[in-house]
LOBASE-363537 format. One record per residue (C-alpha): residue number from 0; y, z, x. Coordinates in nm, 2 decimals. Example, Ala and Ser with C-alpha at 12.3 -4.5 7.8 and 13.67 -1.06 7.14 Angstrom:
2
+-----+--------+--------+--------+
| num |      v |      w |      u |
+-----+--------+--------+--------+
|   0 |  -0.45 |   0.78 |   1.23 |
|   1 |  -0.11 |   0.71 |   1.37 |
+-----+--------+--------+--------+
***
This chain:
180
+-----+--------+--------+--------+
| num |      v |      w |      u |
+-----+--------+--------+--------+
|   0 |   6.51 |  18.16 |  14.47 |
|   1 |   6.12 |  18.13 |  14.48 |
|   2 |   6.10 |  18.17 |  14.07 |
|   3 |   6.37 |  17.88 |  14.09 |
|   4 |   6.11 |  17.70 |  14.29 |
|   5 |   5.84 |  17.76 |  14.10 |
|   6 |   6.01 |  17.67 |  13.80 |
|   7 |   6.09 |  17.35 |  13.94 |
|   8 |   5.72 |  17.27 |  14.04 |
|   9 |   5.62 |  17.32 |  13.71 |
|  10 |   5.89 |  17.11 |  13.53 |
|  11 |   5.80 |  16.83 |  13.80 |
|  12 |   5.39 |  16.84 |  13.78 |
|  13 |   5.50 |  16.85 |  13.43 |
|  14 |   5.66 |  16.53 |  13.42 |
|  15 |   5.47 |  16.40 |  13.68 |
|  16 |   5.17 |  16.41 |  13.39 |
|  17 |   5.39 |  16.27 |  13.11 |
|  18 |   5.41 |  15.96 |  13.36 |
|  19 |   5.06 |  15.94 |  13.42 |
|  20 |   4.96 |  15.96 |  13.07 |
|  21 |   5.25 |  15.70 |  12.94 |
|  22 |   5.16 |  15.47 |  13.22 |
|  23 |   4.76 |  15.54 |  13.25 |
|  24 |   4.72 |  15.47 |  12.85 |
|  25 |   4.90 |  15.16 |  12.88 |
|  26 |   4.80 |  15.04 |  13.17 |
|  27 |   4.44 |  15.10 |  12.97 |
|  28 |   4.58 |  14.93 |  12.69 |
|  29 |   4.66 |  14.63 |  12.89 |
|  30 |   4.35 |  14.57 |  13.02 |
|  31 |   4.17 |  14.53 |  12.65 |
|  32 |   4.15 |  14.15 |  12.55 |
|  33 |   4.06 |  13.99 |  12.26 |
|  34 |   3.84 |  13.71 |  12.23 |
|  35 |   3.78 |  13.52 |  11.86 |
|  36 |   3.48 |  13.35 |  11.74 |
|  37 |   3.53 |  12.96 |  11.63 |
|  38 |   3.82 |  12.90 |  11.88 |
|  39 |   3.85 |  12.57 |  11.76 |
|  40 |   4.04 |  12.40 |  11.47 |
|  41 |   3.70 |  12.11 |  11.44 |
|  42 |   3.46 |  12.37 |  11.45 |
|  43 |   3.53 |  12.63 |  11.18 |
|  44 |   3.40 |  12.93 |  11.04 |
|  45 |   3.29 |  12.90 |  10.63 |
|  46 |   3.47 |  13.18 |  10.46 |
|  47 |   3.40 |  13.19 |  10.04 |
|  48 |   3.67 |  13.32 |   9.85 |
|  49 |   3.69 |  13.57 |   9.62 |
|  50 |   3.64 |  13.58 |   9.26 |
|  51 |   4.03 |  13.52 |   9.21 |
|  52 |   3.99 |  13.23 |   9.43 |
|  53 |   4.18 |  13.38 |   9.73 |
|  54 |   4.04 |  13.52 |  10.09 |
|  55 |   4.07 |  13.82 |  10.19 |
|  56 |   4.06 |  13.85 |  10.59 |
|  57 |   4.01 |  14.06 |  10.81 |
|  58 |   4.06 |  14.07 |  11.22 |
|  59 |   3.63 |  14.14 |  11.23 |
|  60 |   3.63 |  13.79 |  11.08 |
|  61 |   3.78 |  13.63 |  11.36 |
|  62 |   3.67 |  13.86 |  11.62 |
|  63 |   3.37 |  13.81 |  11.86 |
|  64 |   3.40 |  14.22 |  11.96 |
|  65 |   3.59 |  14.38 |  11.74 |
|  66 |   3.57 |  14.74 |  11.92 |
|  67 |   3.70 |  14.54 |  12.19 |
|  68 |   4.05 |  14.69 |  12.15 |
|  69 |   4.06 |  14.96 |  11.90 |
|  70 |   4.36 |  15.01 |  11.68 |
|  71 |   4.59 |  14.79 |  11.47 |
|  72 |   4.57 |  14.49 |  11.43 |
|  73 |   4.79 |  14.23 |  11.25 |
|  74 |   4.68 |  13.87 |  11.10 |
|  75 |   4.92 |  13.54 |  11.13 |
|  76 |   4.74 |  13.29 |  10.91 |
|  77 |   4.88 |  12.93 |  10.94 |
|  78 |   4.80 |  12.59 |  10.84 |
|  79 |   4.68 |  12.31 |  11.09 |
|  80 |   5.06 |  12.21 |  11.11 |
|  81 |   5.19 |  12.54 |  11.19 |
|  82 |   5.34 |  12.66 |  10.84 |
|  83 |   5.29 |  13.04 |  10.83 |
|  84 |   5.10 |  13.12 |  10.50 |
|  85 |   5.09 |  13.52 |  10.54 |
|  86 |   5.14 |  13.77 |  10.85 |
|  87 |   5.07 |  14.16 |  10.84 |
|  88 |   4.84 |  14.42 |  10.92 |
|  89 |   4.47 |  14.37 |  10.82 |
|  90 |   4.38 |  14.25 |  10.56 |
|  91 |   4.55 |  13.96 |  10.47 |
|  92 |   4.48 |  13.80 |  10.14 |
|  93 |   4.53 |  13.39 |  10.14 |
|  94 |   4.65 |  13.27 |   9.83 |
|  95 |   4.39 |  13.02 |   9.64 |
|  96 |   4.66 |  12.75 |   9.72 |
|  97 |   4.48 |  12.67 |  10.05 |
|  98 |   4.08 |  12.64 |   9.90 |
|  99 |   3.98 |  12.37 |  10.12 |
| 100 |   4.16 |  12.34 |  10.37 |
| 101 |   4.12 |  12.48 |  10.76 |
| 102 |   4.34 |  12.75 |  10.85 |
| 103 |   4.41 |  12.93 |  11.22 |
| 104 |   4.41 |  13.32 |  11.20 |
| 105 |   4.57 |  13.44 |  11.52 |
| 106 |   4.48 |  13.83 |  11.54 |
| 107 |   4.73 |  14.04 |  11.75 |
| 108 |   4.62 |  14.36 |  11.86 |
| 109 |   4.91 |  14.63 |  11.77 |
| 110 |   4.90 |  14.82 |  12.10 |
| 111 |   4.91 |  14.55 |  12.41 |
| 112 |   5.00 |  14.23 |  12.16 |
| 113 |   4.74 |  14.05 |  12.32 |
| 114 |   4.64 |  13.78 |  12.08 |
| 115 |   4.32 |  13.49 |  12.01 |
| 116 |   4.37 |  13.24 |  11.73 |
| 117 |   4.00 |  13.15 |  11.55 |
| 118 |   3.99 |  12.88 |  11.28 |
| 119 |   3.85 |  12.90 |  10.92 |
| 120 |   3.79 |  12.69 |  10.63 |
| 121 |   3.83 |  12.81 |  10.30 |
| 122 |   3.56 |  12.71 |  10.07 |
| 123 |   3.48 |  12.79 |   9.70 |
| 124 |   3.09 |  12.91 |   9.66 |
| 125 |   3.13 |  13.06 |   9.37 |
| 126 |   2.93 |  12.85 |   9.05 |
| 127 |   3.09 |  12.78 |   8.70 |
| 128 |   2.96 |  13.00 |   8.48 |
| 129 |   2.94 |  12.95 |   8.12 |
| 130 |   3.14 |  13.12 |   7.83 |
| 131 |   2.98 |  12.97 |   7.56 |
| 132 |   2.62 |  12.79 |   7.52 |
| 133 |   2.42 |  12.92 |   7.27 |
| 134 |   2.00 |  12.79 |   7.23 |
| 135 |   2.01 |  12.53 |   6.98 |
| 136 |   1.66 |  12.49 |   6.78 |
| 137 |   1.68 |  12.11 |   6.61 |
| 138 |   1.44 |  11.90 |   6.42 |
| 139 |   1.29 |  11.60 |   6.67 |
| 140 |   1.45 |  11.38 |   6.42 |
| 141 |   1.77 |  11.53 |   6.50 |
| 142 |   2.10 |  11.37 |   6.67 |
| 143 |   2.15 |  11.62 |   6.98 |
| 144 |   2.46 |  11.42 |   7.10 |
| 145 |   2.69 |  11.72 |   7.19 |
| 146 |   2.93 |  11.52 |   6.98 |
| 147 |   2.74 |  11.63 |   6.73 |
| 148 |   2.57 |  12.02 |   6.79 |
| 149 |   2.85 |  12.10 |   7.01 |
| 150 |   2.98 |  12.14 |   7.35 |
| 151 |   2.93 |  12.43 |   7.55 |
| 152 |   3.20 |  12.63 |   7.73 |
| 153 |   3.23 |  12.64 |   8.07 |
| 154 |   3.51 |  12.80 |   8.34 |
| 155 |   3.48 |  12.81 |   8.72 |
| 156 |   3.71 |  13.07 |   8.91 |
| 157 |   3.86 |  12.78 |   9.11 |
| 158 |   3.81 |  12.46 |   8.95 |
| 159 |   4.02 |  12.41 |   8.61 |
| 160 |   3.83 |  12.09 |   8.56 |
| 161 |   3.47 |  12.15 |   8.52 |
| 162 |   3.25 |  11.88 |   8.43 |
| 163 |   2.97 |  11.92 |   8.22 |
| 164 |   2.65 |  11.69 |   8.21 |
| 165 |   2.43 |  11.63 |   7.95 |
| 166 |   2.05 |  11.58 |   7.92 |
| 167 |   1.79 |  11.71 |   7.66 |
| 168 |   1.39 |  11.82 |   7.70 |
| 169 |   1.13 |  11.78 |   7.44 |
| 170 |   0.87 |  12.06 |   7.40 |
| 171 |   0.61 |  12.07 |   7.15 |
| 172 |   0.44 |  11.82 |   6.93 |
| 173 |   0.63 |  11.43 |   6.93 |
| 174 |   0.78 |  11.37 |   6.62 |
| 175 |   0.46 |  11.10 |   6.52 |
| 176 |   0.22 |  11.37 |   6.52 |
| 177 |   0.14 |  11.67 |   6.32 |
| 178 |   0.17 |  11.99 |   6.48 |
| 179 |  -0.21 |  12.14 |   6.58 |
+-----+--------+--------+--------+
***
């Protein structure tokens, strides 16, 4: 009878330490709360996008303390109006579809599901970049209309419509006198 008892000691303390851990841990967990930088939708955070025009985000982004509550955590991005654009674990990539525009990130934290929504707007800050524009020596009696030397080539990662603008520099001699 007293191994019996023992026994059933044990198997209690046992359990008695499965309970505190499960409900300890979470009751730890519960307490952790999340607080996100630029809480509101008229006073953004900048984010850049990428070279493929698209944001890549990540809960530090929107996070005023991100050790906070360590773990997962998963990204709902949506538009002012509430249309979901992309939801899942860190990171999140926004397509290029939504340059411009304010977006709310709400991060959720995997463990309690405690949640913060901060606010970003996408924003382009990459410069066009030419393909093609070779240095062009001409005569000062020359027509350097591009019309006539040529236009140079010019892409931007975001902007299919680049517009070029033309001006010209004179160096040297003017054309009326002779060269020293």
């Amino acid at each position: 009878m007293n191994g019996n008892l023992k026994q059933t000691n044990r198997l209690m303390y046992a359990g008695l330490l499965l309970l505190y851990l499960f409900v300890g841990t979470n009751m730890l967990n519960a307490q952790c709360t999340l607080v996100c930088n630029n809480p509101l939708p008229s006073a953004p955070l900048a984010v850049s996008v990428d070279e493929n025009c698209q944001a890549v985000l990540t809960a530090d982004m929107v996070l005023e303390d991100p050790g906070a509550c360590p773990g997962i955590k998963i990204l709902e991005v949506r538009t002012l109006s509430g249309f979901l654009i992309v939801e899942g674990p860190e990171p999140v990539v926004v397509p290029n579809a939504y340059l411009g525009n304010t977006i709310g990130v709400t991060v959720i934290d995997a463990n309690t599901w405690n949640e913060c929504t901060g606010y970003m707007h996408l924003t382009d800050e990459l410069d066009p970049f030419f393909i093609s524009c070779p240095d062009i020596v001409v005569s000062c009696i020359a027509n350097t209309d591009p019309s006539v030397i040529g236009y140079p080539i010019a892409d931007d990662n975001c902007d299919t419509d680049v517009t070029l603008t033309y001006s010209q520099t004179q160096t040297g001699p003017d054309c009326s006198t002779s060269s020293p």
